[in-house]
C-alpha positions as CSV (number, residue, x, y, z in Angstrom):
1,X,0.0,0.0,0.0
2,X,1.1,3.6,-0.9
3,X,2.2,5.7,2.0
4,X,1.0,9.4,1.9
5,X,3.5,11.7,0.3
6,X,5.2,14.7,2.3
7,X,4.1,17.4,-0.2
8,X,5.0,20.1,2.2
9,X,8.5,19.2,2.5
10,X,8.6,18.5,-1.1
11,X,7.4,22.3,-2.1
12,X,9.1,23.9,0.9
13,X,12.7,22.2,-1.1
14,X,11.8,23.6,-3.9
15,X,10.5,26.9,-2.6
16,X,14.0,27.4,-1.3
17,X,15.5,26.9,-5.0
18,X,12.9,29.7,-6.3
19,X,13.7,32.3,-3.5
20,X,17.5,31.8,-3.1
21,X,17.3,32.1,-7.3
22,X,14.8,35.2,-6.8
23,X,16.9,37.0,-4.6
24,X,19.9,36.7,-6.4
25,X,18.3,38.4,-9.7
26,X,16.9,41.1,-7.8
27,X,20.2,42.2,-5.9
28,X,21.7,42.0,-9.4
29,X,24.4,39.5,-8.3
30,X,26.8,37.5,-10.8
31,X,24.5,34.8,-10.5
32,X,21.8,36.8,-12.8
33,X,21.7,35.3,-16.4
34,X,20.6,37.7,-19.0
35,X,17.6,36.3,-21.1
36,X,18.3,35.3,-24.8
37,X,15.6,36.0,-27.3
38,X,14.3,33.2,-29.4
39,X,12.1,32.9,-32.8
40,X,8.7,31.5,-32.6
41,X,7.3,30.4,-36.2
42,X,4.0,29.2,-36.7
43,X,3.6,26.2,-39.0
44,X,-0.3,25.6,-38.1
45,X,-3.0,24.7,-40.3
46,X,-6.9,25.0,-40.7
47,X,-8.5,21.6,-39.6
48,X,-12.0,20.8,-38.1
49,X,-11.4,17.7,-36.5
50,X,-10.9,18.0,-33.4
51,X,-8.4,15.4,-32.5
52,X,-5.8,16.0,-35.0
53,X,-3.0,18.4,-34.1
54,X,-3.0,21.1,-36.6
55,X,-1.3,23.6,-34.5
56,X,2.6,23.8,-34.4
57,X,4.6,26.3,-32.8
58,X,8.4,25.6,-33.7
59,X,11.1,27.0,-31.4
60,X,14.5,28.3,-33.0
61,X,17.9,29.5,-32.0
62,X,21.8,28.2,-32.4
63,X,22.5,29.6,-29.3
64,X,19.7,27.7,-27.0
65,X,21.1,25.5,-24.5
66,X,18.6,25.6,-21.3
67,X,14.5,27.0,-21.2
68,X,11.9,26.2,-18.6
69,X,8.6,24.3,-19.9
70,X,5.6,24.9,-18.0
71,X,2.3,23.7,-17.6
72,X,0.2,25.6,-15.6
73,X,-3.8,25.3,-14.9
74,X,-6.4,27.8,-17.3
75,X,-7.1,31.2,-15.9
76,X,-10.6,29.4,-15.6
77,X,-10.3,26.3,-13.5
78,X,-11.8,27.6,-10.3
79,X,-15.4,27.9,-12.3
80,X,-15.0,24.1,-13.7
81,X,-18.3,22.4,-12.5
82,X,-18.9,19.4,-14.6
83,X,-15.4,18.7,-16.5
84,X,-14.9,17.8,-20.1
85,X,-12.6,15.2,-21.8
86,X,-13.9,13.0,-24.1
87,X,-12.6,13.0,-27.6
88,X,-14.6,14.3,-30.5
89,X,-14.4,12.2,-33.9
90,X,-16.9,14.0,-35.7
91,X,-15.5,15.4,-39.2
92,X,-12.3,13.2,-38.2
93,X,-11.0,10.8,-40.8
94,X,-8.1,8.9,-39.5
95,X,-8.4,5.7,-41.9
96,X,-5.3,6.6,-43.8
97,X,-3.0,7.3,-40.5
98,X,0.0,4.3,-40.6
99,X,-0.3,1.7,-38.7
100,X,2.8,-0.5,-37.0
101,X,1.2,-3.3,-34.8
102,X,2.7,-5.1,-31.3
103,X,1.9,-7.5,-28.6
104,X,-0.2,-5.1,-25.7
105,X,2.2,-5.3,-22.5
106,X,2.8,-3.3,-19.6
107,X,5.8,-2.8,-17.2
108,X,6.9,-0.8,-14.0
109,X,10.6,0.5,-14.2
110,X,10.5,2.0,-11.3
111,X,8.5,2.8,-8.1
112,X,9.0,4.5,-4.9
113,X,6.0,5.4,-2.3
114,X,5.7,8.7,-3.7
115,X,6.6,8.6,-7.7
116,X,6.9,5.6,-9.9
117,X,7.3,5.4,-13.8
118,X,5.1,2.8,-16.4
119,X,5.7,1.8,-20.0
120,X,2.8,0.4,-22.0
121,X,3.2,-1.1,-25.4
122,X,-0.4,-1.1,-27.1
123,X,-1.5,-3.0,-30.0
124,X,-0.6,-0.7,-32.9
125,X,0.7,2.6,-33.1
126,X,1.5,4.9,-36.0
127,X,5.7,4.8,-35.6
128,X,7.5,1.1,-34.8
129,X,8.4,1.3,-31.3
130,X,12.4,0.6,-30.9
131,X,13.7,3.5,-28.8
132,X,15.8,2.0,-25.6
133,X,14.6,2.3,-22.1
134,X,17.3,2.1,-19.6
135,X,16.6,2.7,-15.6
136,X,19.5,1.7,-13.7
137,X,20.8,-1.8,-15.0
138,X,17.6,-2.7,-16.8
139,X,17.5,-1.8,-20.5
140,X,13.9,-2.3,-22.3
141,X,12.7,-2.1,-25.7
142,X,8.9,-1.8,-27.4
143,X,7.7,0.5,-25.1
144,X,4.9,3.6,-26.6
145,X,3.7,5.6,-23.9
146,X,5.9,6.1,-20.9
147,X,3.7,7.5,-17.9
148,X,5.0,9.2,-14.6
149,X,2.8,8.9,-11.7
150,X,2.8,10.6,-8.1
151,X,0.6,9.6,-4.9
152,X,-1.4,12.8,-4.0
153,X,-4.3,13.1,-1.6
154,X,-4.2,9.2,-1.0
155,X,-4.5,8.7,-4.6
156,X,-2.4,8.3,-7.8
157,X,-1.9,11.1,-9.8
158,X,-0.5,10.6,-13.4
159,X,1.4,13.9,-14.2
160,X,3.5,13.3,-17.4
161,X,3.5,11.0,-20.1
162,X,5.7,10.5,-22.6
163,X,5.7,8.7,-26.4
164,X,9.5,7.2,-27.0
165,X,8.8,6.4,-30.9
166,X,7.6,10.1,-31.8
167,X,9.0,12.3,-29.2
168,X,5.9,14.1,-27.8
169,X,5.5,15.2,-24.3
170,X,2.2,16.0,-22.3
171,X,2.5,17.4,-18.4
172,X,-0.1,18.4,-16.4
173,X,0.0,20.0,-12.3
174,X,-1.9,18.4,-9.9
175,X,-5.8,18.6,-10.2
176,X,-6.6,22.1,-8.5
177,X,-7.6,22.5,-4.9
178,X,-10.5,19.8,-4.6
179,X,-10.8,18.5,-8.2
180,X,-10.3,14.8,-8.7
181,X,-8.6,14.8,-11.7
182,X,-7.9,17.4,-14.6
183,X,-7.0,16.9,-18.6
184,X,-4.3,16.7,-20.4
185,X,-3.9,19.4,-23.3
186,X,-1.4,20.3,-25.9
187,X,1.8,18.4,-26.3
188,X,5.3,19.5,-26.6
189,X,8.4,17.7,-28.5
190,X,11.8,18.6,-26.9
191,X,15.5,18.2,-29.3
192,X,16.0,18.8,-33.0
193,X,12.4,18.8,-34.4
194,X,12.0,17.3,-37.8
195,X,8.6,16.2,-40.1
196,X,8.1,12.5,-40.6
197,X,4.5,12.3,-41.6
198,X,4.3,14.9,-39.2
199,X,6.9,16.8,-36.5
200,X,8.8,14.0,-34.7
201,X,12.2,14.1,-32.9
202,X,13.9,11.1,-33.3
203,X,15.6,9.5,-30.3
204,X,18.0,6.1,-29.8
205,X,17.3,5.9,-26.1
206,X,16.0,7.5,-22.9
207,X,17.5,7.2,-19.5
208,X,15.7,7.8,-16.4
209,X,17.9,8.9,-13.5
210,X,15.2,8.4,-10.1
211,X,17.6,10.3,-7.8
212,X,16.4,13.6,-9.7
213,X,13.7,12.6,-11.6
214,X,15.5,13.4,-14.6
215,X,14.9,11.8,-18.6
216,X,18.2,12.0,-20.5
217,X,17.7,11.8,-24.1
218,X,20.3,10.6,-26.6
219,X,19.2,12.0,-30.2
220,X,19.7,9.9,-33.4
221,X,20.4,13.3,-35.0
222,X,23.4,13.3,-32.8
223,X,23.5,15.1,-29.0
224,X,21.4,14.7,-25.9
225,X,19.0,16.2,-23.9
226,X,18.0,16.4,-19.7
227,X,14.3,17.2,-19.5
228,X,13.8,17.6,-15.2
229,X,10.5,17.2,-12.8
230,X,11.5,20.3,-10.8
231,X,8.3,21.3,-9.0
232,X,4.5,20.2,-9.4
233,X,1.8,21.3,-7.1
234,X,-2.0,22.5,-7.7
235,X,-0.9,25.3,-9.7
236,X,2.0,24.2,-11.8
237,X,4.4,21.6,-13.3
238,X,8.0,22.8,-13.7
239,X,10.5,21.3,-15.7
240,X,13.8,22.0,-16.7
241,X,15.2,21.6,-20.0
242,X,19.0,21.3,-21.4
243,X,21.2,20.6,-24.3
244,X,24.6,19.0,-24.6
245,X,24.7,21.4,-28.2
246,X,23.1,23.0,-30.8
247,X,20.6,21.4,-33.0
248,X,21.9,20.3,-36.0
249,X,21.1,21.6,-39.3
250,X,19.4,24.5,-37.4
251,X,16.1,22.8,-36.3
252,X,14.1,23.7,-33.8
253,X,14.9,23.0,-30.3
254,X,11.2,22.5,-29.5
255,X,7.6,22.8,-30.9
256,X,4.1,23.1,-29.0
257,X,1.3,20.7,-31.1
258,X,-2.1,21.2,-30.3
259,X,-5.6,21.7,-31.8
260,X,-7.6,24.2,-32.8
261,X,-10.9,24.3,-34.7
262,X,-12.6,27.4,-32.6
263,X,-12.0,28.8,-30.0
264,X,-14.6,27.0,-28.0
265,X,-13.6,23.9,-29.8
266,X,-9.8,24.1,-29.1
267,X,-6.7,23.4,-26.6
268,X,-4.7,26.1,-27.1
269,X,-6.9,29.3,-28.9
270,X,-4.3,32.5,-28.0
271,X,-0.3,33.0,-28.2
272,X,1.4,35.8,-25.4
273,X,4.8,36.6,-25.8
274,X,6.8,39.3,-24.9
275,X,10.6,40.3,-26.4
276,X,13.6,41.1,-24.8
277,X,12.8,44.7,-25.5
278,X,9.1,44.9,-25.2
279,X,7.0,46.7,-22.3
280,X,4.2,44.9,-22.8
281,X,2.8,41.1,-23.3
282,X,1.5,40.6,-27.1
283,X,-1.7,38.3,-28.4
284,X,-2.7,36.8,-31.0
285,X,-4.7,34.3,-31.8
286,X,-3.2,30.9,-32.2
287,X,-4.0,30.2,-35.9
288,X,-3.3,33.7,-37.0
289,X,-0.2,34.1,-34.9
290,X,2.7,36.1,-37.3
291,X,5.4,34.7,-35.3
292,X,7.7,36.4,-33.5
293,X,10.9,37.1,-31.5
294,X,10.4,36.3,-28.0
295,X,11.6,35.7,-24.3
296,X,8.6,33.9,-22.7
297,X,6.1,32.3,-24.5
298,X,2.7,31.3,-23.3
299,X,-0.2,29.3,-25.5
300,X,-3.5,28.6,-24.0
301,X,-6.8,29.5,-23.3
302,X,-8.9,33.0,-21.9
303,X,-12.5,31.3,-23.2
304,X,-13.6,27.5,-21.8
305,X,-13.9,24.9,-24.5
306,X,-15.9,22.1,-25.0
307,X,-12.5,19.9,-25.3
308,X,-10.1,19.1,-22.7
309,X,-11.9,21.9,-20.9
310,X,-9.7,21.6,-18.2
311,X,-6.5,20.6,-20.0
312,X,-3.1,23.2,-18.9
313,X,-1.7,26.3,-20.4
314,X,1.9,25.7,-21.8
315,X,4.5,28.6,-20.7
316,X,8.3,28.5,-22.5
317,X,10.4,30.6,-20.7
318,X,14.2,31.5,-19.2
319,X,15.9,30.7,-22.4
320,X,19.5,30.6,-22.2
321,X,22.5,30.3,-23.7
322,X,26.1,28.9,-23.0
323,X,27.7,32.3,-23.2
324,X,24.8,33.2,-20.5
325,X,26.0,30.8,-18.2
326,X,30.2,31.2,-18.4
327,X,28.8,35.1,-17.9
């Protein structure tokens, strides 16, 4: 049986990072890293089905070595009565989507009373499945959606998943103050972003370290990434994001993928972004976004929809570069 988890000491470890990190900004020590300004181009496309992901945000710059990846719950979620999340086929035609088929299977890598980490291979899935898995001294292969669960209020709380074979991410906080559960939203791909059929990043094999909840990823387009569980609570999910180098061939270094038919009919509906010398936050919406040079990056939601309803809000922020950090 689970035991409960010390969330207050967990937060209160992490608070200590933020402040200490806070104060050191605002007293203008050496410690202050000086924000590098990215390009955000929109690849997104018209589509009226509501479960294909026609919108793609694509993250550029040689210099990008580290960013922080948020996901954080709608401006909305206190007024959530009756929750949404069941998929919508209508005007969906998915007959001609590839199909690469498997024997079903399911595996624990890892488990702790607090956090524990599952692999599930299902019977067909649209990319063969033959990235590595390796946690500790046990290497597995075959594996589709990797899931990262933590016990919360004496239940278990699935807060990240993961798809080895295409690259795609989707995070979610903690379901807000006494909501049982909460949706998952737009997705996010993490390393040199390239179009297979659609945007993939291709990777040879994923390490899980436990000791810092970490996912190293080893690229077959050459380098690796760290993508880090830093903080999750009712609010937010944190992680940290780094490169060994630049992307090769100057791909992105990340992409959002959502959908978007209407706004009411949507997971992410509006882009925000500010640049290193604007005063202001801009918006736009999502499928009319020109692009833009930017600092932080936030795609979500001001209007509820009737999908996902209360799926997260995706922040991209504290870019940084190496020359930022030998400052």
């Amino acid at each position: 049986m689970k035991t409960r988890f010390d969330r207050r000491q967990f937060l209160l470890s992490a608070g200590s990072f933020s402040l200490a990190t806070s104060a050191q900004a605002q007293n203008g020590s050496p410690e202050t890293v000086e924000e590098l300004q990215i390009r955000v181009e929109n690849n997104s496309v018209p589509e009226l089905c509501a479960e294909k992901d026609n919108i793609e945000l694509d993250f550029i710059s040689p210099r990008l070595r580290r960013l922080q990846i948020q996901a954080v719950h709608p401006s909305y979620i206190n007024t959530i009565v009756s929750d949404r999340w069941a998929p919508d086929w209508s005007s969906c035609d998915l007959s001609h989507d590839p199909k690469f088929f498997a024997q079903a299977r399911r595996h624990t890598f890892w488990e702790t009373p607090e956090f524990w980490l599952t692999g599930y291979t299902f019977p067909s899935f649209w990319r063969p499945n033959d990235v590595s898995i390796r946690v500790g001294d046990t290497v597995e292969k075959g594996f589709h959606l990797i899931q990262l669960w933590m016990w919360h209020r004496e239940r278990a709380e699935e807060i990240m998943v993961f798809y080895p074979p295409d690259g795609y991410w989707r995070a979610r906080p903690l379901p807000f103050e006494d909501l049982r559960w909460t949706a998952y939203g737009s997705s996010f791909l993490v390393g040199p972003v390239e179009t297979q059929e659609r945007p993939i990043v291709a990777i040879d094999e994923i390490i899980f370290e436990p000791d810092n909840r970490t996912f190293v990823l080893k690229f077959k387009r050459g380098g690796e990434g760290r993508l880090s569980v830093k903080n999750i609570d009712q609010d937010r999910l944190t992680l940290d994001v780094s490169f060994s180098d630049a992307m090769p061939g100057g791909r992105p270094f990340a992409a959002l993928r959502s959908m978007y038919a209407m706004q009411t009919m949507s997971d992410a509906a509006i882009v925000a972004w500010r640049s290193k010398r604007g005063k202001r936050w801009e918006e736009a919406p999502v499928i009319r976004f020109p692009g833009a040079s930017a600092t932080e990056v936030w795609v979500g939601r001001h209007l509820p929809s009737r999908h996902n309803l209360s799926a997260p809000d995706m922040v991209f922020s504290k870019f940084e570069s190496d020359t930022a950090k030998n400052r």
